[in-house]
Structure formats: structure tokens, C-alpha cells
N, C-alpha and C positions, 0 to 999 in steps of 0.2 A: 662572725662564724655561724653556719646553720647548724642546729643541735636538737638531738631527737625530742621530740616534741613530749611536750610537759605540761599539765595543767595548774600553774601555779597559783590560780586564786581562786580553786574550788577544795571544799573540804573534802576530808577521808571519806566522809560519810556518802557523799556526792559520788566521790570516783568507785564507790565501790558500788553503788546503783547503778552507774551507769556502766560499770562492766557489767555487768550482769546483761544490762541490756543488749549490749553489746557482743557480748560471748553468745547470747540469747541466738536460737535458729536461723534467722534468713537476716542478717544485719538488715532488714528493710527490702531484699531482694532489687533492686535499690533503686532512686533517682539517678536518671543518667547525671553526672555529675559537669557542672560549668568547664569552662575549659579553662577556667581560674585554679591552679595550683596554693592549698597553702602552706608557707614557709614559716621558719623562729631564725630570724637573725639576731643576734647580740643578746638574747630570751627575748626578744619583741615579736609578737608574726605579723603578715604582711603575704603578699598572692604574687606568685608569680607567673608567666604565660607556659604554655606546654612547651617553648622554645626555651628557655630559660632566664626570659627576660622580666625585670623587675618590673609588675603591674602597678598592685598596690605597695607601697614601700611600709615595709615595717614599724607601725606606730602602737600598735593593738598590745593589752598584755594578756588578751587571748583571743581565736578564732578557730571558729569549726568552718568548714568548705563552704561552697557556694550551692544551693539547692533552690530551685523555682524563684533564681535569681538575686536572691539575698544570701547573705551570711550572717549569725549571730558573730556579736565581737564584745570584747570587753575593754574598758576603759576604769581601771582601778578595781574595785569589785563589783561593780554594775554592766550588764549586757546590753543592749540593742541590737538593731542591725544596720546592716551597711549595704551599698547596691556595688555595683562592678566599677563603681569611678573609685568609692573607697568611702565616699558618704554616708553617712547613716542618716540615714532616714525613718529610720524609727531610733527616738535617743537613748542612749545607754539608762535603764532604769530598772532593772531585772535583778533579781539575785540568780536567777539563772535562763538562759534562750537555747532551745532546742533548733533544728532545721523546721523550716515551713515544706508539708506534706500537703500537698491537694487544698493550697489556699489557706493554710493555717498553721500557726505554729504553735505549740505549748512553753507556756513560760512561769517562771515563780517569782509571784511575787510577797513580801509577808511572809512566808513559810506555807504557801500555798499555789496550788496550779493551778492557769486555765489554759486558754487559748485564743491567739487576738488575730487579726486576720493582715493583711499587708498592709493598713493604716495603721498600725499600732493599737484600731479598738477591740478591745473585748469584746469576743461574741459569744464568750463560756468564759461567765464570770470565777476567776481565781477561788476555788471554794475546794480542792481536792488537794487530800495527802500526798498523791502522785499522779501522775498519768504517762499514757503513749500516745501516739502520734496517730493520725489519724488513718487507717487502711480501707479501702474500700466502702467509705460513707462513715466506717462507726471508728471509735475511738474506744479501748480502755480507760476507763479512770478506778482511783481507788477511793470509796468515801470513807466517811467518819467513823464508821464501825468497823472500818479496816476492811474491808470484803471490797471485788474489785467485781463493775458491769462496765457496762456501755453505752454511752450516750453517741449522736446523732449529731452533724453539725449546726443544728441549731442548738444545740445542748439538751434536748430532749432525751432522756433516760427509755433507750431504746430495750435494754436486757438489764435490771435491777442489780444491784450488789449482792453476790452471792457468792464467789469463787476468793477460794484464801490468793489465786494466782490465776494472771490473766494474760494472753497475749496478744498479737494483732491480727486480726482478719488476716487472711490468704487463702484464695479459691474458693470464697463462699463459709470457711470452716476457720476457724481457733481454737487453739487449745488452750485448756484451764485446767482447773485444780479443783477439786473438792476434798480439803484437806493432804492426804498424802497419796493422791491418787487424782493421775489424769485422766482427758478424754478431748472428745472434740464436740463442739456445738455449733451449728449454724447461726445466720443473721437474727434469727426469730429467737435464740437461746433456746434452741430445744438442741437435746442431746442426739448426736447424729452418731460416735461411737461413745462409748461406755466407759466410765468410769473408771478402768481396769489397770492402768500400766503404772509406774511409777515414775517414769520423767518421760516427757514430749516435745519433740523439738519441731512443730510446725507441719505444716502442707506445703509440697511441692509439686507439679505437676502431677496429682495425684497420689503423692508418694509422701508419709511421712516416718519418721525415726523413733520407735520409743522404746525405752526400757523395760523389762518384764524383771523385776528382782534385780540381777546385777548384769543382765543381759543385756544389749541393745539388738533389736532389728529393725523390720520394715513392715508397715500397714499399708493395703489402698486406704481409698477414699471410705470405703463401707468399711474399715474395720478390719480386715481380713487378712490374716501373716502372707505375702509372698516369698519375702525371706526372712525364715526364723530366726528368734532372738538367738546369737553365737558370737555376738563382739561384744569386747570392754568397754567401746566406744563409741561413737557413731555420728556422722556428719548428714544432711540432705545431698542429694544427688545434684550436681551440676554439669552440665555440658555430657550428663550421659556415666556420671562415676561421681563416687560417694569416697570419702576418708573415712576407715573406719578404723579401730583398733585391736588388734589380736597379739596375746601374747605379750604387752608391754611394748610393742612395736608399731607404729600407722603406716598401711598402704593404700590402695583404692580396689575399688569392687564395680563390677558393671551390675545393670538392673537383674543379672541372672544369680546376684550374690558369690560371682567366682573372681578373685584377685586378677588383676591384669595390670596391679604396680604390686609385688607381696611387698608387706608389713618390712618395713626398715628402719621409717623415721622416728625422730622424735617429736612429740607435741604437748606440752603439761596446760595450754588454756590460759596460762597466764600472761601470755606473748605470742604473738600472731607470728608463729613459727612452721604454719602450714595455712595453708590458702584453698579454698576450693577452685577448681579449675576453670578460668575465665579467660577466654582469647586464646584457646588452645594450649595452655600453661598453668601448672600448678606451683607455689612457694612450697616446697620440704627441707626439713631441716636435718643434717644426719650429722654427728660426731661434734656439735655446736657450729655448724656453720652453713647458711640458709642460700638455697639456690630455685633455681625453676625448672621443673622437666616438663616434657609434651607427654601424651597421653601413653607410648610406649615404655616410658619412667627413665628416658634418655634424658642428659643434663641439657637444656638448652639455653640456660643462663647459669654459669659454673656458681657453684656453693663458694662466695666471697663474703658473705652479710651474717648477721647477726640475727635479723629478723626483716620479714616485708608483707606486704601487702596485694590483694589480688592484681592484674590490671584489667584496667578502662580505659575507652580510645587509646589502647599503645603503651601506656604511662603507666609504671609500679611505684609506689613510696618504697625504698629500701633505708635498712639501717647498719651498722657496724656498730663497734660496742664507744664509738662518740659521736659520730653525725648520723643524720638520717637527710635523706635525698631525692630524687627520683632519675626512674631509668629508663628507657624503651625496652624495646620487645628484642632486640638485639645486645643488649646489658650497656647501650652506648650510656652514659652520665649526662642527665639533662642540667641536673642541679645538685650539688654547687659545681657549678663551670669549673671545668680545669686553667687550673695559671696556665696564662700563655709565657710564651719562652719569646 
């Protein structure tokens, strides 16, 4: 039986990092993802094709997707990775494996991170509390004094430890923390906006999200409000419309800040119960049940699920409240195949 995916041999302390990271601005704005699907059968996972055919068969007791050709996987409580036959080629030996970003992947080992390259050598010797993945040349890591810079893929410490909070390059700019108060800084670590807002959720086509007190709105690139802070919540702009929150309610807003889905759904962050709009389709959730509208807030995949995921090439992850699966762009069921009669 396929069952909604579960990280069974990483700790509390693990999954709540990596929600974080995860809830965090632009999931990675992302690698096109392999046309490898992954599955839990029986709690084992295993890949399946965008047809719904069993690639790799489920031996693993855990796996993240396929990125720049690999997959991390897990065999007991140790990671490596595995290639598209189902091999690992680099051997499970991690206490934990991230995706390979731009030739590199971040891994722990000892209770520390570095980053080893598609040989499995170390090229950023494991010496950091944490790290992210590598965007645009530089990488966040966090050091020993707890403050978070950036190093270079050679591991050269390109912008020093200085930010209680760090994120990843996009468009030239990141945003950080100096204490309780964000901004954004360029590749050189010079401050490109100021210090001022209190949470920051990234760079998008010039466009980012931040809080002002309990406000959220919109910065360009220089800093400067286009639309001022007036939501409870607030998402990056995708495909031309942003999720925002008013009233206890999420709809979407075009770049003029005026509603063209009003505020209806439900979203609380701790379940991927709204989607930014990907392939002309957003995931909303309303009255506990998760469906897809096109950009006029028309259903075009009816509210049947529990919860899902944006799409790529075609393909959503959906869930109900026991399986999770995938669907097309037409809500047809790729996986798990229907009994046949």
C-alpha cells in the first residue's frame, strides 16, 4: 500500500529544521525535478516512472527525489546516494544527505556538515553546525559561534559569520538577520536594503515579501514598498500572483496588490494546503478539503484531498487523509493505479 510519506529515521529535532527550510521562501525556486517519481510502499520507498510504472522498487527506508541525477537514500540510519538504476553510488554513510545543488551536496556527518561533490569527496570539510545548499556560487553555513556567512565552493569564507539567520542567494541578494530584524545583502555582504523589517521571505523577480510589525507586504529590489504592508500573511509572486492572507482567510493578489482570487481558503504552514501557482494551477484548501483552481479561482481539479503539492512537468503529489499519490493536470490518478476489474 502507498502511504503518505514519513520520515521515519530522522529525529524531531531534524524535521523541524528542515521545516523550516522548507516553509522557508522559494523551496529552492527549484531544480527541474528527474522524471523519477518517489514512492512508500509497505513504509519502504522506491521511484516510480511519470507513467506509473515501478522504476526503482522499494527497498530504501527513506528517499528524497532525484536532483542533478542522484537521490539521497537511506539504508537503516545511514544516507548515500543512489543514480536512476537504483544504485548508490556513493555508500550510505551519513547521518543525513541533502539534494546535490550546482555539483554539491551538503551532508552530516559526526554531528557536523559539509559538502562532498558527486564522488562522494569532501570538498567543505564537515566542520559546520548547519548549512544550505548552495545558490548562486555561495552557500550559507552556520559556525561555531552560532552566527551564519558564506562560503564559496571552494569553501573559502566569502561574507564572514555575522547574521543570527541566513538564507540563500537569489537574484544577486539574500536575506539575513541581524538579530530581530531583517534585510538583504548582496554577493560582497554589503547591505543592499536595511535592516528594518521583521521577517523576510526572499527575492523574486525583483520582488520580495516582508513584514513591517505584524504586517506583511512588498519591496523592489532597492527597498522601496510597492505594496504596502496590509496582510497577515504573505507568499512570493508566482506565475504573476502571490497567496496572501486577510482577515484569517488566503486568496491571491496580482503585482497591482488588488485580489483576483478574494481571501477564502484555509492555510496554517504546517501542511502544504495551498500551493503557489505552477502550470497555470494553484492547490487551495477550503472547509478541509484540497483541490486546484486556474488563475480565475475556477476549480479545475475538484477539492477531493487532504493536502498536495505544486505541479511539475504535468504531475501533482496529492494526499487524502491515508494515501498519498500523484495526479495529472486533469486530476486523472497516476499512482496508485486503479484495480483493474
Amino acid at each position: 500500500m502507498f502511504r503518505c510519506q514519513q520520515k521515519t529515521v530522522l529525529s524531531l529535532a531534524r524535521l523541524i529544521f528542515l521545516a523550516v527550510i522548507l516553509l522557508a521562501t522559494i523551496a529552492r525556486a527549484q531544480n527541474a525535478p528527474t522524471k523519477l517519481l518517489p514512492v512508500i510502499v509497505d513504509g519502504k520507498h522506491g521511484f516510480i516512472s511519470p507513467g506509473g510504472e515501478v522504476a526503482i522498487p522499494a527497498r530504501f527506508d527513506f528517499a528524497w527525489g532525484f536532483h542533478e541525477g542522484l537521490a539521497s537514500a537511506w539504508k537503516g540510519d545511514k544516507a548515500g546516494f543512489i543514480d536512476e538504476s537504483g544504485k548508490f553510488v556513493i555508500p550510505p554513510q551519513f547521518q543525513y544527505a541533502s539534494a546535490f545543488e550546482n555539483g554539491l551536496a551538503d551532508v552530516e556527518l559526526n554531528d557536523r556538515w559539509g559538502f562532498i561533490n558527486k564522488n562522494g569527496t569532501f570538498l567543505i570539510p564537515p566542520r559546520y553546525i548547519q548549512t544550505r545548499s548552495f545558490s548562486e556560487g555561495l552557500a550559507a553555513v552556520q559556525a561555531d559561534n552560532e552566527l551564519w556567512g558564506y562560503v564559496d565552493k571552494d569553501g573559502k569564507e566569502r561574507i564572514p559569520p555575522q547574521f543570527t539567520l541566513a538564507w540563500d542567494f537569489y537574484e544577486k541578494v539574500a536575506a539575513v538577520y541581524r538579530g530581530e530584524r531583517c534585510g538583504f545583502i548582496d554577493e560582497a555582504g554589503v547591505e543592499v536594503v536595511p535592516f528594518q523589517f521583521s521577517e523576510c521571505r526572499g527575492m523574486k523577480d525583483g520582488i520580495a515579501a516582508v513584514r513591517v510589525d505584524k504586517q506583511w507586504g512588498y519591496i523592489t529590489a532597492a527597498g522601496d514598498f510597492f505594496i504596502t504592508p496590509r496582510f497577515e500573511d504573505a507568499e512570493l509572486f508566482f506565475d504573476g500572483l502571490a497567496a496572501v492572507e486577510k482577515n484569517g482567510k488566503w486568496g491571491f493578489i496580482d503585482r497591482e496588490g488588488r485580489f483576483v482570487i478574494p481571501p477564502q481558503f484555509d492555510y496554517s504552514r504546517a501542511e502544504p494546503t495551498i500551493t503557489q501557482f505552477s502550470e497555470g494551477l494553484a492547490g487551495v484548501t477550503k472547509n478541509g478539503k484540497f483541490g486546484y483552481v486556474d488563475k480565475t479561482g475556477a476549480y479545475a481539479i475538484g477539492p477531493t484531498f487532504t493536502k498536495g503539492f505544486k505541479f511539475r512537468d504535468g504531475i501533482a503529489e496529492v494526499c487524502d487523509s491515508k494515501l498519498c499519490g500523484y495526479i495529472d493536470k486533469h486530476g486523472t490518478r497516476i499512482w496508485p493505479k486503479a484495480p483493474s476489474h
